[in-house]
C-alpha positions in Angstrom: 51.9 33.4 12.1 49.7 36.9 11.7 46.9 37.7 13.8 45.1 37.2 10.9 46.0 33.6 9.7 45.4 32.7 13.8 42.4 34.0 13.5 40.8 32.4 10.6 40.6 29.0 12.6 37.7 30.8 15.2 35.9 32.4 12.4 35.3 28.7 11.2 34.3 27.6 14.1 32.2 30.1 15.0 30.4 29.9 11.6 29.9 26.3 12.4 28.6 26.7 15.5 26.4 29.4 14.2 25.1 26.9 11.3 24.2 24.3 13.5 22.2 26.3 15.7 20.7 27.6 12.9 19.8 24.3 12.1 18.8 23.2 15.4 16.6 26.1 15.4 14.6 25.3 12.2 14.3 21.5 12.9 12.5 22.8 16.6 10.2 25.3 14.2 9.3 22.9 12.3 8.2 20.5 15.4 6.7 23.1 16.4 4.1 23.4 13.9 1.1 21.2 15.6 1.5 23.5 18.4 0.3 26.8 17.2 -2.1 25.5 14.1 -4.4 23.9 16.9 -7.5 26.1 15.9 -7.0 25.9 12.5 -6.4 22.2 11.3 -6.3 22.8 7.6 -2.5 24.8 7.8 -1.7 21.9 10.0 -2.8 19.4 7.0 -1.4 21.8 4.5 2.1 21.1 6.1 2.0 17.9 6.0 1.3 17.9 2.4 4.2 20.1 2.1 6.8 17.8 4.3 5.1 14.7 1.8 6.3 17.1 -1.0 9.8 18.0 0.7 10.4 14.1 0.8 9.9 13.4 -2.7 12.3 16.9 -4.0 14.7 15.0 -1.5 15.0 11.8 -3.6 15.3 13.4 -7.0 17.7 15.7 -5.3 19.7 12.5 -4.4 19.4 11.6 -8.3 19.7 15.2 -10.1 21.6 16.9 -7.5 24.4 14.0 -7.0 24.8 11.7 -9.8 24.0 14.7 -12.3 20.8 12.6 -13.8 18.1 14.5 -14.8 14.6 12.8 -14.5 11.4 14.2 -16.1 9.2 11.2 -15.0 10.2 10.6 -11.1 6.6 11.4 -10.6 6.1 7.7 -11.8 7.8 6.3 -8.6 5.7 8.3 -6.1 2.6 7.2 -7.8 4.0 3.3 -7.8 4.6 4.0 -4.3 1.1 5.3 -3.4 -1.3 2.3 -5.3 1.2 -0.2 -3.8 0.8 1.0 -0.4 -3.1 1.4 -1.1 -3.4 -1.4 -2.7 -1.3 -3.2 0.1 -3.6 -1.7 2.8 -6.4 -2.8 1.3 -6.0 -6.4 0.6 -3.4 -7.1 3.2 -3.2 -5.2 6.5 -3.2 -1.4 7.8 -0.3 -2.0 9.8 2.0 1.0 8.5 5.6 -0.7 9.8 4.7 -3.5 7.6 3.2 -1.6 4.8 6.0 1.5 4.3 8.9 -1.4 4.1 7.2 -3.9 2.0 7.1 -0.6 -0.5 10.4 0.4 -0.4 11.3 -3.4 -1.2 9.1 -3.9 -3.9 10.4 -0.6 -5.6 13.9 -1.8 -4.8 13.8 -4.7 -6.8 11.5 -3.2 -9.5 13.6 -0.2 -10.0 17.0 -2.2 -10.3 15.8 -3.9 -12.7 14.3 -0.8 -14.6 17.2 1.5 -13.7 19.5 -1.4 -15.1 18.5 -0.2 -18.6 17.8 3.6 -17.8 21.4 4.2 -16.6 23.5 3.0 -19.5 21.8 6.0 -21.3 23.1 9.5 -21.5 21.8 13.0 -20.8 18.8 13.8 -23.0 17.9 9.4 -24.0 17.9 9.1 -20.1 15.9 12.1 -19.5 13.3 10.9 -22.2 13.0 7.7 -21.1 12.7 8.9 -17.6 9.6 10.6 -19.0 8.4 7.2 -21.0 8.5 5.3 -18.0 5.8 7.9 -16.1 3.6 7.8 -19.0 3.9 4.3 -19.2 3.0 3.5 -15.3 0.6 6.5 -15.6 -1.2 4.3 -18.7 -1.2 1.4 -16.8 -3.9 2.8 -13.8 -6.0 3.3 -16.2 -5.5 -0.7 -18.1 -5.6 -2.1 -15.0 -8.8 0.1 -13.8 -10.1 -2.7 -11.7 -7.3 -2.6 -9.4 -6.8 0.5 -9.3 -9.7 2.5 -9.9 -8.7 3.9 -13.2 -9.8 7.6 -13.6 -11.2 7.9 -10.3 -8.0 6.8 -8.7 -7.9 4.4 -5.0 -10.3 4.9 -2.9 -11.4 3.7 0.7 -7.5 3.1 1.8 -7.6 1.9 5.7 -7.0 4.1 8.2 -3.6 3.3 9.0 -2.2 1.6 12.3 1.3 1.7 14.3 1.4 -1.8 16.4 -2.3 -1.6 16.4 -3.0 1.8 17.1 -4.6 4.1 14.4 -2.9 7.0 13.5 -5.6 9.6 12.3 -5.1 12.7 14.3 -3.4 15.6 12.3 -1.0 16.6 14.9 0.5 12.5 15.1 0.2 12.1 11.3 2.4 16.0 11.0 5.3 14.5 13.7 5.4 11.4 12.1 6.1 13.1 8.2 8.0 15.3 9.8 10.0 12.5 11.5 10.3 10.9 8.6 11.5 13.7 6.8 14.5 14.6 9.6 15.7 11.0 9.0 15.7 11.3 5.5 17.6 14.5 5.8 19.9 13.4 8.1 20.3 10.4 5.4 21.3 12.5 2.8 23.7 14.4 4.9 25.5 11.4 5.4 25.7 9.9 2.7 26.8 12.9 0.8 29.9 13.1 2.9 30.5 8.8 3.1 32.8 7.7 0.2 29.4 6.5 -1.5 28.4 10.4 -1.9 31.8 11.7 -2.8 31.8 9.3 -5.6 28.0 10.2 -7.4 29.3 14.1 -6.9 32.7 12.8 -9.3 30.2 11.2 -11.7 28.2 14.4 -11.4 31.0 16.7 -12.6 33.0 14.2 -15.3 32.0 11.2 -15.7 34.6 9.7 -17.7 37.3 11.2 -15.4 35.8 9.2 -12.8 35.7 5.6 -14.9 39.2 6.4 -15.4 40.1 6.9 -11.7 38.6 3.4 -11.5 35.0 4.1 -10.4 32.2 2.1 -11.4 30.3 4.5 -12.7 27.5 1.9 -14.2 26.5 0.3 -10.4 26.9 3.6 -8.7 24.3 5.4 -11.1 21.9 2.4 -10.6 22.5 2.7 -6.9 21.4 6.4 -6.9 18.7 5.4 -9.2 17.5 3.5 -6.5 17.9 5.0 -3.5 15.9 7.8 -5.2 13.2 6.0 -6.4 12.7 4.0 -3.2 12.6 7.3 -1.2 10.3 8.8 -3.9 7.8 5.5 -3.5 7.9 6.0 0.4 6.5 9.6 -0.1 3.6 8.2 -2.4 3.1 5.5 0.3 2.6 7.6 3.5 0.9 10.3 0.8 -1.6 7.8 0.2 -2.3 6.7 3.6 -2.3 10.1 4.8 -5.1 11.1 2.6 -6.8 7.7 2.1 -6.5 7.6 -1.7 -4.4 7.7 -4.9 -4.8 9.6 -7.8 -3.9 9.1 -11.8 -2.5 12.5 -11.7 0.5 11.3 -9.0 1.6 9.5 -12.1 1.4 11.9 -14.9 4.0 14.0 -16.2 3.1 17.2 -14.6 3.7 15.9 -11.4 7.3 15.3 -12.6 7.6 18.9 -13.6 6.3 19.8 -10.2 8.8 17.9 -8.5 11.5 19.0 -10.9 10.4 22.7 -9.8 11.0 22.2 -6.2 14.0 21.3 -6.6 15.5 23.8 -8.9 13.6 26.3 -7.0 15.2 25.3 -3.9 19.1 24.7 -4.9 19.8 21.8 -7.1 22.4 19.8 -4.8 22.3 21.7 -1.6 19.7 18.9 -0.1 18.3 21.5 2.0 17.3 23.0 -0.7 14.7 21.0 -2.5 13.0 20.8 1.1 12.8 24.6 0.9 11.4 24.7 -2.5 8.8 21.8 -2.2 7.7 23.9 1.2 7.2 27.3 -0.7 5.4 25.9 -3.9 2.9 24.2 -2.1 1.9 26.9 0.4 2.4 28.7 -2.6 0.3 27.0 -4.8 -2.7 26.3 -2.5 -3.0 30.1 -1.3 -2.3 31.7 -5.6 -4.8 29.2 -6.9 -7.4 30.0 -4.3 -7.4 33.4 -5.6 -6.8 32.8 -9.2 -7.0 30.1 -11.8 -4.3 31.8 -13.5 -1.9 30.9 -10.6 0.5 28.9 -13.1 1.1 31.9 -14.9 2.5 33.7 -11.9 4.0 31.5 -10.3 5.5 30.7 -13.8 7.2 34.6 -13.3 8.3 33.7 -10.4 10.0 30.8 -11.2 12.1 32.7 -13.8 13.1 35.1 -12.1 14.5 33.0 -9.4 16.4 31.3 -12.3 17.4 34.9 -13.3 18.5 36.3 -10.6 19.3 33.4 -8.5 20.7 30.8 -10.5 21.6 28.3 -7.0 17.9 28.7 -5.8 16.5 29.8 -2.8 19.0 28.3 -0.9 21.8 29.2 -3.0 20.6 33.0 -2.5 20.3 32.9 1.5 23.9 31.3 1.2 24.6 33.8 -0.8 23.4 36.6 1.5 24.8 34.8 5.0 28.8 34.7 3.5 28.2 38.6 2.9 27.0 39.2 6.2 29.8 37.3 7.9 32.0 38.5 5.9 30.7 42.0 6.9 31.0 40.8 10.5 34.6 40.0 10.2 35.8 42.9 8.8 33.8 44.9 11.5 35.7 42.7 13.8 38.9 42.7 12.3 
């Protein structure tokens, strides 16, 4: 064996090591947030918004990025999940660890049932009815406007409560979405390298090749559907209690665009990713369309040429930049 070949083994290892404290590093900055936003409270409520938005570019990521099923209405699930929550709070109790699960079971059941029909359909039909769907539960606020409020959306949501106590300081509400987002993250780590995640990525790349290996390809597409959606319905649930109301808009179909921004933005299937888009277009967003009303235009630029020139997203071009430099630092070593 060359010096070389033995060598290879400690470069991996060191990457790893490298990655993970890389990792450990940006988890412990973004903790750290609370702690240096003291004086000015409305970054600190600006991040949370953006770790609400990270959530739901995580769940389509879990749909788009590992089964290969592109939705243009998943916006329609973080609405359901924001009036059910509200709606829930409102008539029923402000107790959050009984509100937050009764959510993600309701949207369990109704999306199995919906996602029954939706995932028999192919490419563009699914795509489209994706879209239907939104515009369909986005129709309905307004037909039910005495539930829901119609155009003026939910209001007067409960402050909400964890075993009795009220959660409404901005510091508590940030480390418990950002809580909530680790555990999601770590959740999608491992479940993309179970069995479970190995088999949406073979559906992702051919999926006849992987009915003929023997997969189920029907019940694992409505299992992403669901996971996704439920995750997506948990962000519109601690969204709305977070802000004490619910808007139409959650539901329409340029909210799906949004959320189908952050995650090509970020990297389509890197999970990371989506996190990192959703993060930049809504600091982005706030701080462009406080200067102009034209921000869609720019940002519109922007977005193109990060398809241009970086076709993986912003993750896929820090990737991109780390293998050069390690590669740089290898051969410096060599």
């Amino acid at each position: 064996m060359s010096d070389h070949t033995a060598t290879m083994p400690m470069h991996a290892a060191a990457d790893r090591r490298m990655k993970g404290l890389a990792l450990l590093v940006a988890a412990a900055a973004g903790a750290s947030v609370p702690l240096w936003t003291g004086n000015v409270p409305f970054v600190l409520i600006l991040a949370s918004q953006a770790v609400i938005a990270a959530i739901v570019a995580l769940s389509l990521d879990l749909l788009m990025g590992s089964t290969g099923l592109l939705s243009f209405g998943h916006a329609a699930w973080y609405g359901f999940g924001a009036y059910l929550t509200g709606l829930a709070a409102k008539m029923l109790t402000p107790e959050m660890l009984l509100l937050l699960p009764l959510t993600v079971a309701v949207t369990i059941l109704l999306s199995a049932i919906i996602g029954f029909v939706l995932v028999r359909q192919i490419g563009k039909t699914f795509a489209i009815l994706t879209l239907a769907l939104g515009q369909i539960m986005f129709a309905l606020v307004f037909v039910m406007s005495g539930i829901t409020g119609g155009e003026d959306g939910l209001q007067g949501i409960p402050v909400p409560t964890a075993l009795g106590f009220q959660i409404a300081k901005p510091a508590v509400w940030y480390w418990l979405l950002y809580g909530i987002l680790l555990a999601s993250l770590a959740g999608a780590f491992h479940i993309r390298r179970s069995p479970l995640g190995k088999s949406w990525l073979a559906i992702r790349e051919n999926t006849e090749r992987a009915r003929f290996i023997g997969l189920d390809t029907g019940t694992l597409k409505l299992l992403s559907y669901v996971v996704s959606a439920s995750l997506a319905a948990l962000a519109g649930g601690l969204f709305a209690l977070f802000n004490g109301a619910a808007s139409p808009d959650m539901l329409n179909w340029f909210e799906s665009g949004k959320v189908l921004m952050y995650v090509v933005l970020g990297g389509v299937g890197t999970i990371i990713g989506p996190v990192i888009g959703a993060a930049v277009f809504t600091v982005t967003e706030h701080y462009v369309s406080s200067v102009t009303n034209s921000w869609l235009i720019y940002f519109g630029g922007f977005f193109v040429l990060i398809v241009i020139v970086a076709p993986g997203g912003l993750f896929g071009a820090g990737a991109s930049l780390w293998a050069r430099i390690t590669t740089a630092r290898r051969g410096a070593s060599a």
